[in-house]
C-alpha positions, 0 to 999 in steps of 0.5 A: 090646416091642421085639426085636433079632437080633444076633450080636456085640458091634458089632451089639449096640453099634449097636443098644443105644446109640439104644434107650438114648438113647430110655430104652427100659427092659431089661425091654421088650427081647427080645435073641436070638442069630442070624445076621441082625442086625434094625435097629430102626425108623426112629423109635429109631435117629434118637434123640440119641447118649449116652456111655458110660465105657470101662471099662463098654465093655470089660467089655461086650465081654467080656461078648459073648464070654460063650455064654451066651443072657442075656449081650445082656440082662445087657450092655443091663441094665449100661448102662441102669443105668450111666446112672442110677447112675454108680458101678455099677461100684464095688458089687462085691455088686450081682448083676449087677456080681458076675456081669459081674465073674465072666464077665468072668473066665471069658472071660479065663481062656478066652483065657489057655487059648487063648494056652497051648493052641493048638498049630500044625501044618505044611502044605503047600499045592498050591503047595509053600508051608508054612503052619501050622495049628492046631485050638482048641475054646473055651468062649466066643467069644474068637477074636477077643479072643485072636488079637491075641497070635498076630499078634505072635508069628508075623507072618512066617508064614501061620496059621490057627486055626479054631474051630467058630465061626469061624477067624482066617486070617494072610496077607501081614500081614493078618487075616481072619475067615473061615468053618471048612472042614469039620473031615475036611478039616483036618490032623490031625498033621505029620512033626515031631509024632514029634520033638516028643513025644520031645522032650517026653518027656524034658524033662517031670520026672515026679517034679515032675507034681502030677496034680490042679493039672494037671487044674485048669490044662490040662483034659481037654477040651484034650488031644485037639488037643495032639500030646503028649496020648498022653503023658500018661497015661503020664507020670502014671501014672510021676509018681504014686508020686513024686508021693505021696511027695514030698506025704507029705515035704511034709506032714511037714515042714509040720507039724513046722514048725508044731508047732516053732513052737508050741513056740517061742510057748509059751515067749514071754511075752505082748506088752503091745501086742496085735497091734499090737505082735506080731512073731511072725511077718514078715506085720507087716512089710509090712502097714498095720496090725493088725486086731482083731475086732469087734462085741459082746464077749456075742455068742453067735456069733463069726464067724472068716475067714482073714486081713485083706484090702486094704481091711480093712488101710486101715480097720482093720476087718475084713469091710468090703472086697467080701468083707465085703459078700457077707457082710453080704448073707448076714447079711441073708437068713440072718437075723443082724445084724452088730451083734450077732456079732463078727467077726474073723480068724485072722491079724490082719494082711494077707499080699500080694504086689504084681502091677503097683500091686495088692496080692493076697492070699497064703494064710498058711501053717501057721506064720503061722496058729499065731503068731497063734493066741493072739490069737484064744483071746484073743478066743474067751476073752473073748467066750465064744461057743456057736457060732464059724463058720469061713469057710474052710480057715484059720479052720477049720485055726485053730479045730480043726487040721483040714485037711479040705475045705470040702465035708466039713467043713460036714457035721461036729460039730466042738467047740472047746477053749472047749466051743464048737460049729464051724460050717464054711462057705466064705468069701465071697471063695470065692464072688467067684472062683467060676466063675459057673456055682458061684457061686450055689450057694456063695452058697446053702451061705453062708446055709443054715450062717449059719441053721444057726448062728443055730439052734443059738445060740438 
């Protein structure tokens, strides 16, 4: 058994790359986070060199960023393996691929919050020289990987941002990493912070504060170092009556869009070439193809998800994309085999809009999911299945008209027109973006509704 100290991703590096090289397997190391590093014997670190991709070390690197006390056995289990299986990678339903991918995620999540956050404070130091300083508490150890931004920014100022890890210090061009002075030494308001919430005051359109997006956007955890968090409880507690009505005319005129448009489709006759052919709505005008459902047409339980997503609008198959294969792994442990469902979506094409040369999926809305209602009677027509399991809000809000959350509606009986029984679950892309700390969880509601279907089908 071997053991190493280290305290970031450099000293990691240098110690995995020969225990690598020797083929020392992930379950003979011991990894521990401190503040010594530990150099390995003589005898390991003499091992040839290896290579590893780029894109493994970047994901490696973030990884480091991680608090969390298994991210050094996670990282040397991802090279070891990467080195037996070239495309690791590529398997997004690998579990230690997926959490590496949902880390990844919150590291970077955790310095576009720290981009947005840090708010600078003026000072003055005993020679009459203005510096600025700011005061940011992460989740995880990015100060390094989000300071890069700052010295863009500000490269004429002197800056310092501390951390409790740590502080970045900005003088005469130059970064440094340096130990945080104590915290009742620090600055903790300037002379302009009067003129800035004033400021803020009167900009901020409180009609337009939408209290639960910023509470998911800005937690509160951030407030207490922002100068204008003082303001905000009253600005909300001004935009909430706004707020609410606003919602309720949205609401509204979501609605009434939708039921005209229902009345529209009653009236339209049929297209001979399927949703192929179907121009009920604009989402076909940017998609590859339509994407019928599939699997045996006696299936006693039909599986419906959203909409398909970029793989499934190359292939033409639905569930086949990474999302597919959280589903497949569900399938198995609940004890169901695809070949016996069928699986298909609400919408029967891909809505997306393009971020660099990607393609990102985009909710359709009310109208979109009503348009393509009669397909999907159609199938549950002709399948005729006992259960019909809705993966996510959209499938549930095809299936039934509800807009309940997924939360909720996993504990109703809900019926469906054909005298099916609904069963609500989340979808499997739901637990891809999940936070890795709920992920797990999510995965675990997925099966147990996939055995409760099972159940009642038989």
């Amino acid at each position: 058994m071997y053991s190493a100290c280290v305290q970031g991703f450099t000293q990691w590096r240098d110690v995995a790359r020969p225990l690598l090289s020797a083929g020392i397997a992930p379950e003979e190391m011991e990894w521990r986070l401190g503040q010594h590093f530990e150099p390995l014997a003589p005898s390991i670190a003499a091992s040839a060199a290896l290579r590893l991709s780029r894109q493994l070390m970047e994901l490696l690197e973030a990884l480091s960023c991680y608090r969390h006390d298994g991210r050094w056995d996670l990282m040397y289990r991802l090279a070891w393996r990467s080195l037996r299986q070239p495309r690791l990678l590529e398997d997004a339903a690998d579990p230690d691929v997926h959490r590496a991918v949902q880390m990844e995620s919150a590291v970077n999540r955790e310095v576009h919050k720290m981009h947005a956050f840090v708010r600078f404070r003026e000072m003055t130091d005993e020679h009459g020289e203005t510096k600025y300083f700011a005061w940011f508490e992460p989740t995880h150890d990015i100060l390094r990987r989000g300071v890069g931004f700052f010295c863009k920014r500000f490269p004429n100022m002197e800056w310092m941002i501390a951390t409790p890890g740590g502080t970045a210090l900005w003088q005469n061009g130059e970064l440094q990493f340096v130990e945080t002075p104590d915290k009742s030494t620090l600055p903790k308001a300037d002379a302009h912070e009067g003129l800035w919430r004033t400021y803020y005051r009167n900009i901020c359109n409180v009609s337009r504060i939408n209290p639960p997006a910023m509470r998911r956007e800005m937690p509160q955890r951030y407030w207490r170092n922002l100068p204008e968090s003082v303001e905000i409880q009253t600005l909300l507690r001004d935009g909430q009556a706004s707020f609410a009505q606003r919602q309720r005319e949205a609401m509204d005129l979501e609605l009434a869009k939708a039921r005209a448009m229902q009345r529209a489709l009653a009236d339209l006759p049929d297209h001979s070439g399927g949703p192929s052919a179907c121009r009920r709505c604009d989402i076909w005008r940017h998609a590859t193809q339509a994407v019928l459902g599939e699997g045996s047409t006696s299936a006693t339980i039909m599986l419906v998800g959203e909409q398909p997503g970029d793989e499934e609008d190359l292939r033409g198959r639905p569930f086949v994309g990474p999302a597919g294969r959280v589903l497949d792994s569900a399938l198995k442990t609940a004890g169901l085999e695809r070949s016996e469902l069928y699986i298909t979506n609400a919408v029967k094409h891909f809505k997306w809009q393009p971020r660099g040369k990607r393609r990102l999926h985009k909710r359709p809305d009310a109208s979109e999911v009503a348009a393509c209602n009669h397909w999907l009677d159609a199938e549950v027509s002709q399948v005729k299945p006992r259960i019909i399991v809705a993966l996510g809000a959209s499938a549930l809000r095809a299936l039934a008209g509800l807009t309940d959350s997924i939360e909720s509606a996993r504990q109703l009986q809900i019926p469906h027109a054909s005298g099916a029984q609904i069963v609500c679950t989340y979808h499997p892309s739901a637990i891809l973006r999940a936070d890795p700390s709920n992920a797990g969880q999510l995965s675990s509601h997925l099966v147990d509704d996939l055995r409760r279907a099972r159940e009642l089908a038989a």
